[in-house]
N, C-alpha and C positions, 0 to 999 in steps of 0.2 A: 432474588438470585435464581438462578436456571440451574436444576440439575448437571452434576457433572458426569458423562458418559463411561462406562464401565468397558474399559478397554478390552479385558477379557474377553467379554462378551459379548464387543465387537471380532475379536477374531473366531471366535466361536460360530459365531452365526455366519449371513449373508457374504459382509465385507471376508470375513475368512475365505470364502468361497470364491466369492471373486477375487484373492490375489493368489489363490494358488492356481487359477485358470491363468493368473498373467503372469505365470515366472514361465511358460512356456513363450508365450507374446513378446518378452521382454527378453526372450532368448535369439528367437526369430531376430526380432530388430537389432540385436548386435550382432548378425553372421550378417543382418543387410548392409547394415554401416561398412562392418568389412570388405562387404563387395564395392561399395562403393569407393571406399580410399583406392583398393585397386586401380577400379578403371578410373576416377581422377587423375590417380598416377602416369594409366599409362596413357594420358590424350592433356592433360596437362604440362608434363616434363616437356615433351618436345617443342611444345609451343613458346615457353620458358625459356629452351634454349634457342630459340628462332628469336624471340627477345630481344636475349642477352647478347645476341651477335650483331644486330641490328644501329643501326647511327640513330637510336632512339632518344641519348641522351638521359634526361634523368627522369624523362617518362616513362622507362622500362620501370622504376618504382612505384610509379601509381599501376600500369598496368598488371604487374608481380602481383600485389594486394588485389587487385578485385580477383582476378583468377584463384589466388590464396581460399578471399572469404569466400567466395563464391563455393568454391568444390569444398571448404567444410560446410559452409551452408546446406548443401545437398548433402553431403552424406552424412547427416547427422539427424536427416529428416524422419528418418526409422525410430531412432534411439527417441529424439524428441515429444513424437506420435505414442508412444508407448508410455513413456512417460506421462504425459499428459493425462493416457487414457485414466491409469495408475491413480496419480492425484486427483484426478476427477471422481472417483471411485470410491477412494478413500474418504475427501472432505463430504462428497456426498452421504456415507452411512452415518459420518460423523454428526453433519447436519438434523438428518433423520433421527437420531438420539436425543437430539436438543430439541426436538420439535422444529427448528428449521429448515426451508428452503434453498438450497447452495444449486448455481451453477458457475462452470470455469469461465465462461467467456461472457463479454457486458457491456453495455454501452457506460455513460458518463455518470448516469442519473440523476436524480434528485439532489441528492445530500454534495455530490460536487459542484453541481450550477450551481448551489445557493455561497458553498464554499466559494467558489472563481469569483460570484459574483462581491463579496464581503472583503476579496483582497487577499485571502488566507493561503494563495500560491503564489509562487515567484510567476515572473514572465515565461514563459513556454512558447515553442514553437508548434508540437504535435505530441498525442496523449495516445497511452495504450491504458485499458483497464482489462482486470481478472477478478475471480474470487470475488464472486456475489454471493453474502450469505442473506438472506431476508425472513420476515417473521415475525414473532411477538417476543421479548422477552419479558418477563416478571408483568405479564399485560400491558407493554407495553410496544406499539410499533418500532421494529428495530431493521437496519439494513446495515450492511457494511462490505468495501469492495476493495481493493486496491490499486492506486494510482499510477503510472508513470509515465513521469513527463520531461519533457526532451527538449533543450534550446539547440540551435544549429549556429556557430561562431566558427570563424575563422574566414577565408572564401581561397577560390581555388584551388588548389591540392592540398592545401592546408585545410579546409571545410571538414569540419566533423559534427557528428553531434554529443552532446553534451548532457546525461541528466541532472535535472534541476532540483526533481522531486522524488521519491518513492514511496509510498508508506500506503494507509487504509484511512479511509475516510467514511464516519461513520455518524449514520442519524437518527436517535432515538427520539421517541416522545418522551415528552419532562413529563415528572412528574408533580414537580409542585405550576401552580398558576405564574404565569408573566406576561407582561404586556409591550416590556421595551425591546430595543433591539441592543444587545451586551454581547460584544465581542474582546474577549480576552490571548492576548498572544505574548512572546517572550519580549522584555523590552528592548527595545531600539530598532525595531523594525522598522518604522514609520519616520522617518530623521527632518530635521527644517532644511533649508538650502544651507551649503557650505556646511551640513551637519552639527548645528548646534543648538543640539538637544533636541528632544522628538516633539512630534506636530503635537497641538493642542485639540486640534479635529481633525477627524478621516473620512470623507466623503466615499461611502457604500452603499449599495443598494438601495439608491436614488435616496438615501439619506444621508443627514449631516450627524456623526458619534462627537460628542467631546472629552476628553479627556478624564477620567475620572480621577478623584482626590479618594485616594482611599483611608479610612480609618486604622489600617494596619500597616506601618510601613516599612514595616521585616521583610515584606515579599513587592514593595514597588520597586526596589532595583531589580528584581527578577521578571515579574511580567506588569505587562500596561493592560488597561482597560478603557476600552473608549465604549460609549453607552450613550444612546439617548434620554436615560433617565436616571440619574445620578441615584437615588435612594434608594432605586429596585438593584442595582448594581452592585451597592454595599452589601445588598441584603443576601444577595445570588452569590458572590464572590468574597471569600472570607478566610480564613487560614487555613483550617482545616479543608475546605475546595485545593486550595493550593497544594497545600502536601499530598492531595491526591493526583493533581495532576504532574506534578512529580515523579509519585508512583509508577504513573502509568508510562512515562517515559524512561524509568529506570528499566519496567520489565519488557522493554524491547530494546533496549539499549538504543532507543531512539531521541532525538531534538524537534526545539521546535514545536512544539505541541499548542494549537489553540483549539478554542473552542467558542462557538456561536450559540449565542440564545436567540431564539427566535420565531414566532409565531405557535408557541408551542412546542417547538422543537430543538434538542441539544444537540448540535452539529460538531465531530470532531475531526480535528485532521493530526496528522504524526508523521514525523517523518522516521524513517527506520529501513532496517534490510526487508528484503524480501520474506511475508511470512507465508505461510500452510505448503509450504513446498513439499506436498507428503509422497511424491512420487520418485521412486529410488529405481535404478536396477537392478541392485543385489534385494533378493527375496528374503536373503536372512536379515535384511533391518526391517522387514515391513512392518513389525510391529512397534520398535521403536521409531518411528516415523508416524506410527497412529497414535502413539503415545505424545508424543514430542507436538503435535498438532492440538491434539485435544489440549495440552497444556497451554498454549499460544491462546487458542479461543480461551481457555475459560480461566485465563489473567484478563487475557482483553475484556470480558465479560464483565468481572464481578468487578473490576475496576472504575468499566462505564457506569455498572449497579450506584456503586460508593459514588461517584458522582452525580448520580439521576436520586439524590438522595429525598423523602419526602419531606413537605414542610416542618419547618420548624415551630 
């Protein structure tokens, strides 16, 4: 288990110091926004009513919305910036108490490719990631970021996009020894043609999983197990695994929860709201926001712990 950071003594210190430099920053960027609705206003309306007089048809509705999104887009670009800087700031001292590493912006890394590649997202059209925390925990290699991903359905005016995904996708080193490839997910993911009943194998990662027969089967109507090695499987995935993964879906109030064994390493994905959002404007929540944070990591944390449990 990884120390849990003494919030006090985060605002006491550095991070204290940094947000009271930013309740003046986050003052700024709300009289900017203001200015901004202004002059949207006034080079927006008339265009609008140029528009709406127009033999445009029912294309003045698609026109209307981008002009809409567009001018909140911009002026919302102040408020957003400050924000960000805020949260950045915050996860970061947080980080730094845990002994970890945090930055706000990421690419896909690691622990997702190996996820994309084992199946453990829907179909997606284009991904946005945030909130890379990296590091050691309890000695052990640990990263976690969060996903979101976005299918595009509809076409023509009707075309929007759609998220598929959202959550944190995270990759520790195991602690006990394993050699197979055991991916566990909710059941009925994986279905036969015309849906009846789910596959017997799942071709992943240039491998063939089969289904596993598990010895407890209080928990096969809830999640399947496909594995290449049936007895390392039993031995990895057991009741007590279960009602942790559970857990850990309850304390996000998230779905959907798998997880990969894999060359050493325990890969999870979750789906759930958006978490570390610790950036506010009101100055009088910044500490409950630091609070509210550090709580998020370190359920997520000691959760993954009880999972990364050593041998038996």
């Amino acid at each position: 288990m990884i120390e849990r950071p003494d919030v006090d003594a985060l605002m006491e210190g550095e991070l204290g110091q940094f947000l009271q430099r930013q309740i003046a920053v986050r003052e700024v960027a709300r009289e900017s926004t203001r200015g901004r609705y202004v002059i949207c206003a006034a080079i927006a309306l008339p265009i609008l009513g140029f528009v709406w007089f127009s033999p445009l048809g029912d294309f003045r509705f698609f026109i209307t919305a981008v002009i809409a999104m567009g001018a909140w887009w911009w002026s919302r670009i102040p408020i957003n910036k400050a924000k960000k800087q805020t949260k950045s700031g915050i996860n970061a001292a947080i980080a730094q108490a845990l002994g970890l590493d945090y930055r706000h912006d990421c690419t896909e890394g690691h622990g997702f490719m190996r996820a994309k590649t084992h199946k453990m997202f829907p179909s997606h059209d284009r991904s946005k990631f945030e909130d890379l925390w990296w590091g050691e925990m309890a000695g052990k290699p640990f990263s976690l970021h969060e996903a979101h991903l976005e299918e595009q359905r509809g076409s023509g005016k009707n075309r929007r996009w759609v998220t598929v995904f959202r959550g944190p996708v995270i990759t520790i080193g195991f602690a006990r020894r394993f050699h197979a490839t055991t991916l566990v997910e909710r059941s009925g993911r994986h279905t036969k043609l015309l849906f009846f009943g789910e596959k017997d194998t799942l071709k992943v990662g240039g491998k063939t999983l089969q289904k596993a027969d598990m010895v407890h089967p209080d928990f096969e109507d809830a999640f399947t197990v496909f594995t290449s090695d049936q007895t390392e499987a039993r031995y990895l995935v057991h009741p007590t695994y279960i009602e942790r993964l559970i857990a850990l879906e309850n304390a996000f109030h998230g779905k959907d929860i798998k997880t990969l064994f894999k060359d050493g390493e325990l890969t999870i994905v979750l789906k759930s709201e958006n978490m570390f959002e610790s950036g506010h404007l009101d100055h009088n929540r910044d500490r409950e926001m630091v609070e509210t944070c550090v709580n998020q990591f370190m359920a997520m944390a000691d959760l993954c712990a009880q999972l990364n449990e050593a041998e038996r």
